[in-house]
SEMARBA-648083 format. One record per residue (C-alpha): residue number from 1; residue in three letters; x, y, z. Coordinates in Angstrom, 3 decimals, padded with zeros to 6 digits, always signed. Layout:
// SEMARBA-648083
+-----+---------+----------+----------+----------+
: num : residuo :        u :        v :        w :
+-----+---------+----------+----------+----------+
: NUM :     ALA :        X :        Y :        Z :
...
+-----+---------+----------+----------+----------+
This chain:
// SEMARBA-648083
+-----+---------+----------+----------+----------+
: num : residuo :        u :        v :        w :
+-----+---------+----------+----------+----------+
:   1 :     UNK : -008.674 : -019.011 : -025.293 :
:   2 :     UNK : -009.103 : -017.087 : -021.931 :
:   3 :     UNK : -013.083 : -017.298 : -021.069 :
:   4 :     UNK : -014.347 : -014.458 : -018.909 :
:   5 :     UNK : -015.714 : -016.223 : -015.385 :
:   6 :     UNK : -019.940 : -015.967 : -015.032 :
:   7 :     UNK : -020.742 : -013.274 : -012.454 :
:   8 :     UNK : -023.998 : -014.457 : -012.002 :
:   9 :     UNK : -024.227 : -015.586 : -008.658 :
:  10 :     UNK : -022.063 : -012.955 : -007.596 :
:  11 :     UNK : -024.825 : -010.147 : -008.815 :
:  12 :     UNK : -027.586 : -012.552 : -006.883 :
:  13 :     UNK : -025.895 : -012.565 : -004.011 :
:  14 :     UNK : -024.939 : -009.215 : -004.262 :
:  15 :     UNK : -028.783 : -008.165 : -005.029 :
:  16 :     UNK : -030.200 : -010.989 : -001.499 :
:  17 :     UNK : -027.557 : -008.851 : +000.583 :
:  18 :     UNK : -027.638 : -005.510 : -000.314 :
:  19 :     UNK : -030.783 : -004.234 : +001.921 :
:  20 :     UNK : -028.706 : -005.512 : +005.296 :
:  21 :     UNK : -025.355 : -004.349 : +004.261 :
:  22 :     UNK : -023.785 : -001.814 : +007.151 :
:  23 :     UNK : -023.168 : +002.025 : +006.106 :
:  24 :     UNK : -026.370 : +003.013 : +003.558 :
:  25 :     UNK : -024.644 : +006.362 : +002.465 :
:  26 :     UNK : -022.715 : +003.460 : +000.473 :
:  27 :     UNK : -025.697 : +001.840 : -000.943 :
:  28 :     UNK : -025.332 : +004.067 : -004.221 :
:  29 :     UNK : -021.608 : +003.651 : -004.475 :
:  30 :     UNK : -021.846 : -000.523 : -004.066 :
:  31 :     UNK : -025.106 : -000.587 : -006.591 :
:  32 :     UNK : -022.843 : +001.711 : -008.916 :
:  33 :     UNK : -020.009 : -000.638 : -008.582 :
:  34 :     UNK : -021.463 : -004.417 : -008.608 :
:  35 :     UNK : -022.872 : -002.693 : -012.347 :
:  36 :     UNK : -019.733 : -002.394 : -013.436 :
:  37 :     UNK : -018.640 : -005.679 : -012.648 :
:  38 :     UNK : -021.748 : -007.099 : -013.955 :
:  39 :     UNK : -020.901 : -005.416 : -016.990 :
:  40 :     UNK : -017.168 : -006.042 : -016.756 :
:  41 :     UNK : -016.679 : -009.329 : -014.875 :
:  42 :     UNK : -013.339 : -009.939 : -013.306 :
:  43 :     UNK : -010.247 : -009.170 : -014.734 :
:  44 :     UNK : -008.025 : -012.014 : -017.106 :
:  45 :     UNK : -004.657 : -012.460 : -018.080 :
:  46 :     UNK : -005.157 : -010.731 : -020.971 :
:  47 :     UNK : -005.374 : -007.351 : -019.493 :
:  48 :     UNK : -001.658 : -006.242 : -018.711 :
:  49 :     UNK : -002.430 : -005.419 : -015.196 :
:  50 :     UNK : -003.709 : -008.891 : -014.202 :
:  51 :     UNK : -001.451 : -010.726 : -016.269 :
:  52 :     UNK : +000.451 : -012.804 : -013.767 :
:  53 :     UNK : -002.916 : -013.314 : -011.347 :
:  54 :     UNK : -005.290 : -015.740 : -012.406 :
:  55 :     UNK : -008.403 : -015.598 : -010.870 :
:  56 :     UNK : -010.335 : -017.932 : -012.169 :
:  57 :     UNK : -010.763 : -020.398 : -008.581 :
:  58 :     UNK : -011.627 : -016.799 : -007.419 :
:  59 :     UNK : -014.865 : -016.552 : -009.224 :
:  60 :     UNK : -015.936 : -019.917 : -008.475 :
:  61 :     UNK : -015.924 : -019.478 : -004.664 :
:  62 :     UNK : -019.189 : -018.900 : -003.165 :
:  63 :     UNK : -019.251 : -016.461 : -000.229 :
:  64 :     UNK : -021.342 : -015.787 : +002.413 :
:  65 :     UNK : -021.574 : -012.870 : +004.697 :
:  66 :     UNK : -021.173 : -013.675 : +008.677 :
:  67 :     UNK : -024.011 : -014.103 : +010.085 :
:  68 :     UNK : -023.141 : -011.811 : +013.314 :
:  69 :     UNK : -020.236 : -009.511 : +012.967 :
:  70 :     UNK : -018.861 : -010.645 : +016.994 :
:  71 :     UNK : -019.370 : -013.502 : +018.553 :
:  72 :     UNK : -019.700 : -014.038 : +022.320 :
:  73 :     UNK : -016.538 : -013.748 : +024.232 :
:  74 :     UNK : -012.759 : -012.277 : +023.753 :
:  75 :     UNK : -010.806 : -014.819 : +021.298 :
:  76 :     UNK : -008.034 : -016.565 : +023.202 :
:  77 :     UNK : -004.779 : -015.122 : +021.706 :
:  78 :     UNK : -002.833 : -017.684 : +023.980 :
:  79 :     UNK : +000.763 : -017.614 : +023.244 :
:  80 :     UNK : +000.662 : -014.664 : +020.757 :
:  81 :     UNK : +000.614 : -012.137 : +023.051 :
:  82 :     UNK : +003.545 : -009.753 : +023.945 :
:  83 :     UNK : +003.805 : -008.413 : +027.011 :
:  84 :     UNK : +002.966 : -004.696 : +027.119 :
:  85 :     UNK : +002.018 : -004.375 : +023.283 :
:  86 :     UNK : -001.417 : -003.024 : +022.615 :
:  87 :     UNK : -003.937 : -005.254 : +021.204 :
:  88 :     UNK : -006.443 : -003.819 : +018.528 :
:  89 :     UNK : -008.622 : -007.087 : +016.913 :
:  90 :     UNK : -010.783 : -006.686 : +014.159 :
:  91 :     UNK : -013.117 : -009.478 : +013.665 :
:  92 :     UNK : -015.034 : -010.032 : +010.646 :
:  93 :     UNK : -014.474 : -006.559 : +009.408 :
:  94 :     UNK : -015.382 : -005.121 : +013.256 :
:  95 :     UNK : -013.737 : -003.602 : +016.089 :
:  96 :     UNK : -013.835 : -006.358 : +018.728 :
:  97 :     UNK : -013.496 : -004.304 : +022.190 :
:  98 :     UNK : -013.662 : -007.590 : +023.885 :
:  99 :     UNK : -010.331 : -008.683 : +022.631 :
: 100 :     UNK : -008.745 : -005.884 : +022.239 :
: 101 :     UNK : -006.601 : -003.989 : +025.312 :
: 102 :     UNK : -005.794 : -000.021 : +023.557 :
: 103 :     UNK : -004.970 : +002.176 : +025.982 :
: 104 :     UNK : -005.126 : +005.445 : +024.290 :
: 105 :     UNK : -004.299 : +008.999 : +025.469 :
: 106 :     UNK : -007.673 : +010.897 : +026.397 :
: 107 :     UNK : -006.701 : +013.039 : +023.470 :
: 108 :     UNK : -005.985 : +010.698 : +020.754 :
: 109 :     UNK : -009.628 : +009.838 : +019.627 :
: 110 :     UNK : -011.739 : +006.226 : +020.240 :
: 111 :     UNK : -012.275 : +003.783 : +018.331 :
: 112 :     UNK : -015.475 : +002.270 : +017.154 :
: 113 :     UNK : -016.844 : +000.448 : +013.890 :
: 114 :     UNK : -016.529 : +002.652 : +010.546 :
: 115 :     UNK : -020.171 : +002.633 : +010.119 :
: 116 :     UNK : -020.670 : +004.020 : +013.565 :
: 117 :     UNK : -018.087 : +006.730 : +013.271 :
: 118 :     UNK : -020.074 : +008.291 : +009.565 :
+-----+---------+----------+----------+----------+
């Protein structure tokens, strides 16, 4: 017998994070949405969609938000550059100007962090 996974300390962490979460326009859209999958839970096997993806270890992991989206300092990509190739690094869901080396037409636009941008 398949046994839906407890969402519980999903919604509580959803519900300690939700006031410092980037972007408020979203804050209807994510309340909306961690509802439904309060109501819902995650997926099983059973549903034909999901039936090759188990994700039970999934809903046992605890997660925690970073606690500062950059840290100090470019990473050190060492021996994965390539010579002349642009560079654009994200880093925990955030533009990292530090590491990154985009040189961009005057005319093609900038980049910054979504949130920023809206």
């Amino acid at each position: 017998m398949i046994q839906k996974l407890d969402t519980t300390h999903f919604m509580d962490q959803f519900e300690n994070a939700k006031a410092a979460l980037p972007g408020p326009w979203l804050s209807e859209r994510r309340v909306a949405a961690m509802r439904n999958f309060g109501a819902h839970g995650f997926p099983t096997t059973r549903e034909e969609d999901w039936k090759y993806t188990n994700l039970s270890r999934l809903g046992k992991t605890t997660f925690e938000p970073p606690q500062s989206q950059l840290v100090a300092g470019p990473i050190d990509l060492g021996d994965v550059l390539i010579e002349g190739a642009q560079r654009l690094v994200i880093r925990n869901g955030a533009y990292d100007p530090l590491s990154s080396s985009v040189e961009m037409p005057a005319d093609a636009g900038f980049f910054s962090d979504f949130s920023a941008a809206v």
